[in-house]
C-alpha positions, 0 to 999 in steps of 0.5 A: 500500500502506498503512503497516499493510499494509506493516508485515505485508507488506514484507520488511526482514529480509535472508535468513538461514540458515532461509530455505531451510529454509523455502522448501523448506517452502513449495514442498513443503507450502505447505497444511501450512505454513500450516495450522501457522502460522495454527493457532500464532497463534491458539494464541498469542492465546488463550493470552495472552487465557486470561492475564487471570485469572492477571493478577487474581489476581497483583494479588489476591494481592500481597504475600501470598506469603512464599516471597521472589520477588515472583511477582505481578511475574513473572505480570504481566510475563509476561502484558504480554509475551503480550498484546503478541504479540496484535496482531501474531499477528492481523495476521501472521494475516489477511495471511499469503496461501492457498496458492492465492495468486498468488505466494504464495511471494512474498508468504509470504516478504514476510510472513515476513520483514516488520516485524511478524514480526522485532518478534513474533520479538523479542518471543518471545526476550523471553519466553523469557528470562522464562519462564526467570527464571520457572522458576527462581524456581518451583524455588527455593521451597518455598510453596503460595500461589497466586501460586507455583501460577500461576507453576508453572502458566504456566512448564510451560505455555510449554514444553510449548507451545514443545516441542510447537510444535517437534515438530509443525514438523519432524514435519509441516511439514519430515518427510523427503521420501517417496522410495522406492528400488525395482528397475527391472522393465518388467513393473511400469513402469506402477507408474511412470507407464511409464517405462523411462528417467530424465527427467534424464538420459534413460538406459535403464534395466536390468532390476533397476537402482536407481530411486527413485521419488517420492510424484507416482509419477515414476522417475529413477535414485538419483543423478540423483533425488538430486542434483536433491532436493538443488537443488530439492524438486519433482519434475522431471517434474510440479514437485509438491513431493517 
């Protein structure tokens, strides 16, 4: 393995309290998973490349902002700190695996957790940290210049982005388990594959019992399918995700 495969490959950050989160979220959406996060780097790097005019016109316009704060430093800072995010977001981009991939559980957690993702995290919180001294300073003053427009402009952008971002993950990526809670009939088991007993348990079931049944169509009983979701998010009969 290379050094520049390594550096986007090897795993150096220990696991931490969102790695479950997110190995429940490639086991049960490994294709939304990777759709999500490819479709953010290549946000990421548009956005910061699209920094490039604002860049020309903090140098145009230096020193020609009287409201106090010098903007152009804040504009030009802020697009050095998106344009550092390019490199690493390509590479995290080109070696993230399909999820057809062997071990591709493996080998998304060794991306994930790899050299280039930890330096791109840290590199996020510095931008954060910056986007708020930039919002602060656009609140602040009361100009119409074009250095303060910008910084409007390239503030709002990023939270709207952030605050997107965020929706999109835990609406699609990590939404609730569809599990649908029914009454057992034998005249409707077809509905689930025909089952007339619970696969964990092995118990029959009475006419009108709770079952609930997941989005593969397999029937357990409610506690026994909610004791096992809260070990694994797979379906215990087929092993799809839940």
């Amino acid at each position: 393995m290379s050094v520049y495969e390594a550096f986007f490959c090897t795993p150096v950050q220990e696991a931490n309290d969102n790695t479950e989160r997110i190995k429940t979220a490639l086991q049960k959406r490994p294709a939304e998973f990777v759709q999500f996060l490819r479709s953010t780097l290549v946000l990421s790097v548009v956005l910061a490349v699209a920094r490039l005019p604002i860049v020309f016109l903090a140098v145009q316009y230096d020193g020609g902002c009287n409201c106090g704060k010098p903007l152009h430093v804040w504009l030009i800072v802020e697009a050095i700190i998106a344009l550092a995010q390019v490199p690493l977001r390509s590479g995290l981009f080109a070696y993230f695996p399909h999820p057809s991939a062997d071990k591709f559980l493996e080998k998304s957690m060794g991306t994930l957790h790899s050299r280039a993702s930890v330096t791109s995290k840290n590199i996020l919180i510095v931008h954060y940290v910056w986007t708020l001294i930039g919002l602060l300073w656009s609140v602040q003053v009361s100009c119409s210049c074009v250095l303060w427009t910008c910084t409007a402009f390239v503030v709002s952008a990023n939270i709207i982005r952030a605050l997107t971002t965020l929706i999109v993950f835990f609406g699609s990526v990590l939404r609730p388990t569809k599990v649908v809670e029914m009454k057992y009939s034998k005249g409707c088991a077809d509905a689930h594959h025909g089952h007339s007993s619970c696969a964990v348990c092995l118990s029959e079931w009475d006419e009108g019992e709770s079952i609930r049944v997941l989005s593969c169509k397999h029937a357990f009983c409610s506690g026994c399918a909610n004791e096992w979701l809260k070990v694994r998010q797979v379906c215990p009969t087929c092993m799809r995700p839940a």
